[in-house]
N, C-alpha and C positions, 0 to 999 in steps of 0.2 A: 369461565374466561380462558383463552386458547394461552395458556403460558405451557411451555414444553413441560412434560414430565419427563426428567432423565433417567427415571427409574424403570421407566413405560418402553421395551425396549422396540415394541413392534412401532409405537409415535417416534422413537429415536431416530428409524430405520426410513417411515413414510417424511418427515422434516429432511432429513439430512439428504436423500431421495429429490424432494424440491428445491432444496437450496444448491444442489448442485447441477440441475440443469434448466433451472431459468433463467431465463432473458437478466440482466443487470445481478448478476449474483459476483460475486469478490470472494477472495478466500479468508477476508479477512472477516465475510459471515457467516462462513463455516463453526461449527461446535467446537471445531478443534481449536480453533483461532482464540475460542476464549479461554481454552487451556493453556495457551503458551503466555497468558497476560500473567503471571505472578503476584499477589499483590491484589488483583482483583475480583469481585465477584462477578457473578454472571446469569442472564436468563433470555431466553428466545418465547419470544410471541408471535402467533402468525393469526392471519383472517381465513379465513374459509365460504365458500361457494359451493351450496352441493354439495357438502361434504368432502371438498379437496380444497388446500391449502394454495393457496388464488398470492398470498402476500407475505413477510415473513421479517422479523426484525431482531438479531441477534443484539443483545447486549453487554456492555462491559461495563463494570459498575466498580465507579470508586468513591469512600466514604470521606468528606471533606468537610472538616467544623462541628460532625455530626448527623451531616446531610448526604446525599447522596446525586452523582453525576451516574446518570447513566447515558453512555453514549453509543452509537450503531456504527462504529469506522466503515464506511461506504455502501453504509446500509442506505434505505432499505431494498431487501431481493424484492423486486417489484417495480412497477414503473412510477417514478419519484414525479412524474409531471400527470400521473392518473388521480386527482383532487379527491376523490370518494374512496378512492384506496386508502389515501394517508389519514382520512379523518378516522376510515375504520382502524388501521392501527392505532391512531393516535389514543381512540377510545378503551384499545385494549391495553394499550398501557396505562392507562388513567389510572383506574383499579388498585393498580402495581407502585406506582411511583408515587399515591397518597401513604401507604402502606410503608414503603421504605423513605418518607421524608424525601422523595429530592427536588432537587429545588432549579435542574433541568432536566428535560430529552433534548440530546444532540444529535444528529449524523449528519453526513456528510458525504452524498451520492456523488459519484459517477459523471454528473450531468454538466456540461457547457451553460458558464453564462449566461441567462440574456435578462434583461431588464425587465420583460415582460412577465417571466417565473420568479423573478424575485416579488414582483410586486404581488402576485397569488398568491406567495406562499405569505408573504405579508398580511393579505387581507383575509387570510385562516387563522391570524394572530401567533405567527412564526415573528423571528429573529434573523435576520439572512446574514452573516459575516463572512464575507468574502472581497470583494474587489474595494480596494483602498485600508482594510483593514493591516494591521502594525503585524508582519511577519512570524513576530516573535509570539502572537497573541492567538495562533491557529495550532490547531494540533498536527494538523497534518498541510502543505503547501497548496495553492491554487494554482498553480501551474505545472503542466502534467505534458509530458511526451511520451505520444501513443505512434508506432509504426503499423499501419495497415499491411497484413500480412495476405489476406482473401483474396483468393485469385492471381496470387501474387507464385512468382519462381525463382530461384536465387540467381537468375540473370537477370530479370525486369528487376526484382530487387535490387544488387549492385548497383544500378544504372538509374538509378532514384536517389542511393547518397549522395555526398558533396563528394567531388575531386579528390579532396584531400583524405578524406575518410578512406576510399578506395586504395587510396596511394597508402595510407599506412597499413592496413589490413594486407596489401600485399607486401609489403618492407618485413613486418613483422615476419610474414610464414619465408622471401627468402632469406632471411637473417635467421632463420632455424629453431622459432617460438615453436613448442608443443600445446598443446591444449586438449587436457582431458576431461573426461566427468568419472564422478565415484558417490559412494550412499556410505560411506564407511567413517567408523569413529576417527581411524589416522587421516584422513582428508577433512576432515574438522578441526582436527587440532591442529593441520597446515595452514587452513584458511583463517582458524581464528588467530594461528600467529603472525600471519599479513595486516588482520584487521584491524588487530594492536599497532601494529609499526603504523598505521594510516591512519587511525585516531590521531597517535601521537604526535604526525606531523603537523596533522590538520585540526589539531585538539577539540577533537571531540568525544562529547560524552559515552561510554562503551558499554554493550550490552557486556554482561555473564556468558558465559562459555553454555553454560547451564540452559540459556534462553533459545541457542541456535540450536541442540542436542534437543531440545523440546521440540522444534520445528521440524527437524528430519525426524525425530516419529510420528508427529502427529499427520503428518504427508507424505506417506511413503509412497512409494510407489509414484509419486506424480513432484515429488524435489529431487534435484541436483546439486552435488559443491562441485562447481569447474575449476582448474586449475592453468594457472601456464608457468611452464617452467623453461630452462634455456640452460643446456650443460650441467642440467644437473640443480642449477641454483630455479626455485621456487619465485617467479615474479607476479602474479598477480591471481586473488582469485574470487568468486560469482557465487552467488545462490541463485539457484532460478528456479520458482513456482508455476506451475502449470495448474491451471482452475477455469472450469467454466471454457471460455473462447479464446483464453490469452496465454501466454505466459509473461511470467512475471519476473525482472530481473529486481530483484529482490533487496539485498545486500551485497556489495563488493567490496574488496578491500587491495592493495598494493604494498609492494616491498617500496625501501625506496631505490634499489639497485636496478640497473640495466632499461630506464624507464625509455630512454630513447629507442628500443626495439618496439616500443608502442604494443606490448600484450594483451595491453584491455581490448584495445581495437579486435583481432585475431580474436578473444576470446568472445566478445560480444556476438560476431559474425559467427560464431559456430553455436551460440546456445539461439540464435534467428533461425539457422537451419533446425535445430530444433525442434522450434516449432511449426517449422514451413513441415517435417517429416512427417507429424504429430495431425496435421491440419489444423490449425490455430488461427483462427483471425486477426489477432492484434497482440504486437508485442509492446508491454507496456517497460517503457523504460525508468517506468518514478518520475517525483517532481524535481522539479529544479526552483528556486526564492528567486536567483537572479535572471534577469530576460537581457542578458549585457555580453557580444562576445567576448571581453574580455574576462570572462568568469568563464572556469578550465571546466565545471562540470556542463555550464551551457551549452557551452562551445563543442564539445565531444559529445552530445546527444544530439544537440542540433544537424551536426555531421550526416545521423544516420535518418533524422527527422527532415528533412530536409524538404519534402516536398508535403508533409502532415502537418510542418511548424509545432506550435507552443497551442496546447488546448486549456482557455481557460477557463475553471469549474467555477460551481456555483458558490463553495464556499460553506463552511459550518450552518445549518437552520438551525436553532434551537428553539425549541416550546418553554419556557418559562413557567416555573409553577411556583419560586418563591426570589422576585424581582428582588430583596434587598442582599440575601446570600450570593444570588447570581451577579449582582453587581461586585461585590465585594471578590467571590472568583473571577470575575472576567476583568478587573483590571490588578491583581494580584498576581494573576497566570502569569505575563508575558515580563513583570518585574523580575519575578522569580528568573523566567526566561533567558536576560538581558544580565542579570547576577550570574547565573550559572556559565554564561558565554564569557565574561568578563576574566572569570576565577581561571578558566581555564586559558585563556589566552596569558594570563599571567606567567601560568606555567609553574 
């Protein structure tokens, strides 16, 4: 059965090799990707054709009641709408998942909506949760802004955002915002003391210092921590991931001083030219929960999405392999969820 050997250094080398330049690959199924989960285990399966790795499913595995969730975060490397693909992974994981008790396969591709893929992956005896499903009850958002960067130049690009977008990204640079990139430990510990001030405001739950230092080794060479500063005082700062065709603005955080010089703005536009340098096809901005201008994260992606809009995915598939545990997680998840949101807004 094709489950990776990590010991096997030349199969580390041919996997890692596929998963980085196929069609629908993420860095979040990268090998390294399952070194920065903490907390979790982990294993990659792939199919083969001839002898080459044709498909490919990293996973991350958490132990719950006894049982185990293994899930593919925007797995699989492969084409998620090719039917004989997914059944051949699904089969290599069989094996594995009686073996570890669990009691789902999850991922959660890439893929736009439609009615029609949901209803396939239905009649493969999939789970589809996505469109209507309680926010709080997803791992990850359905709602996704992707900026088309292919063939694109940072003139036809400006000229695609909103008005206003334009208008602050220039306010910002002649009001005298800086905007740098760095790989270093002291630009970590500036970014992560922004990220703190921007939880706090926005009370949200906050990684470990420990978890972003995990991520700039495990991607060297291809992360950035951006920064904008203004006289000296530190206003706002970016992680941005480069993987595959996109990059990927990752994480951000803000001070809450000097916000009307608009520095996200200024910074956003220089980690785009980034990847326009780089040749990148698509700059992925993350999801967004609310589709509502008056929600400030909407509203400021929307800005620069402006003519791509809001891409809606398909949503969590899950395979079921013990209906009463998976019922007892999937509506326990999102309670937990709605507790944890509560505590913190408490304050």
């Amino acid at each position: 059965m094709p489950i990776l050997n990590l010991a096997d250094a030349s199969a580390v080398t041919r996997y890692e090799t596929f998963v980085k330049n196929a069609p629908y690959t993420s860095a979040t199924q990268d090998i390294h990707w399952a070194e920065i989960k903490k907390g979790w285990e982990s294993a990659q399966v792939y199919v083969e054709e001839k002898g080459e790795i044709v498909a490919a499913m990293s996973l991350v595995i958490k132990r719950v009641m006894g049982y185990a969730l293994l899930y593919a975060p925007r797995g699989p490397v492969g084409d998620p709408t090719n039917f004989q693909m997914m059944r051949a992974l699904l089969e290599e994981v069989r094996a594995f998942a009686k073996k570890n008790k669990a009691f789902v396969l999850r991922f959660d591709p890439e893929i736009a909506y439609e009615e029609n893929l949901v209803g396939q992956y239905m009649q493969m005896g999939f789970k589809v949760r996505g469109k209507g499903v309680d926010k709080n009850a997803l791992i990850q958002p359905i709602y996704n802004m992707i900026l088309n960067l292919d063939q694109e130049n940072e003139e036809t690009l400006l000229a695609r955002f909103s008005q206003k977008t334009r208008y602050n990204i220039n306010l910002s640079r002649r009001k005298g915002v800086e905007v740098s990139w760095h790989t270093s430990d002291e630009a970590l510990d500036q970014f992560y003391a922004l990220y703190e001030i921007m939880s706090a405001r926005n009370r949200l739950v906050v990684r470990s210092k420990a978890y972003f230092k995990d991520m700039m080794n495990a991607f060297k060479g291809c992360i950035r921590i951006y920064l904008t500063t203004h006289e000296g005082d530190y206003l706002s700062g970016a992680i941005a991931l480069m993987y595959g065709d996109k990059l990927w603005y990752i994480y951000g955080a803000s001070s809450n001083e000097k916000r009307n010089l608009m520095p996200n703005y200024l910074m956003q536009w220089e980690m785009i030219r980034w990847g326009l340098e780089c040749g990148m096809k698509k700059y992925d901005f993350g999801g967004v929960f609310e589709l509502d201008k008056e929600d400030g994260l909407f509203k400021f992606k929307e800005g620069f999405c402006r003519e791509e809009g809001v891409t809606e995915l398909i949503g969590e598939i899950d395979y079921i392999y013990k209906p009463l545990i998976y019922k007892l997680f999937t509506e326990g998840y999102p309670l937990l969820q709605r507790i944890k949101i509560k505590l913190l807004r408490r304050g």
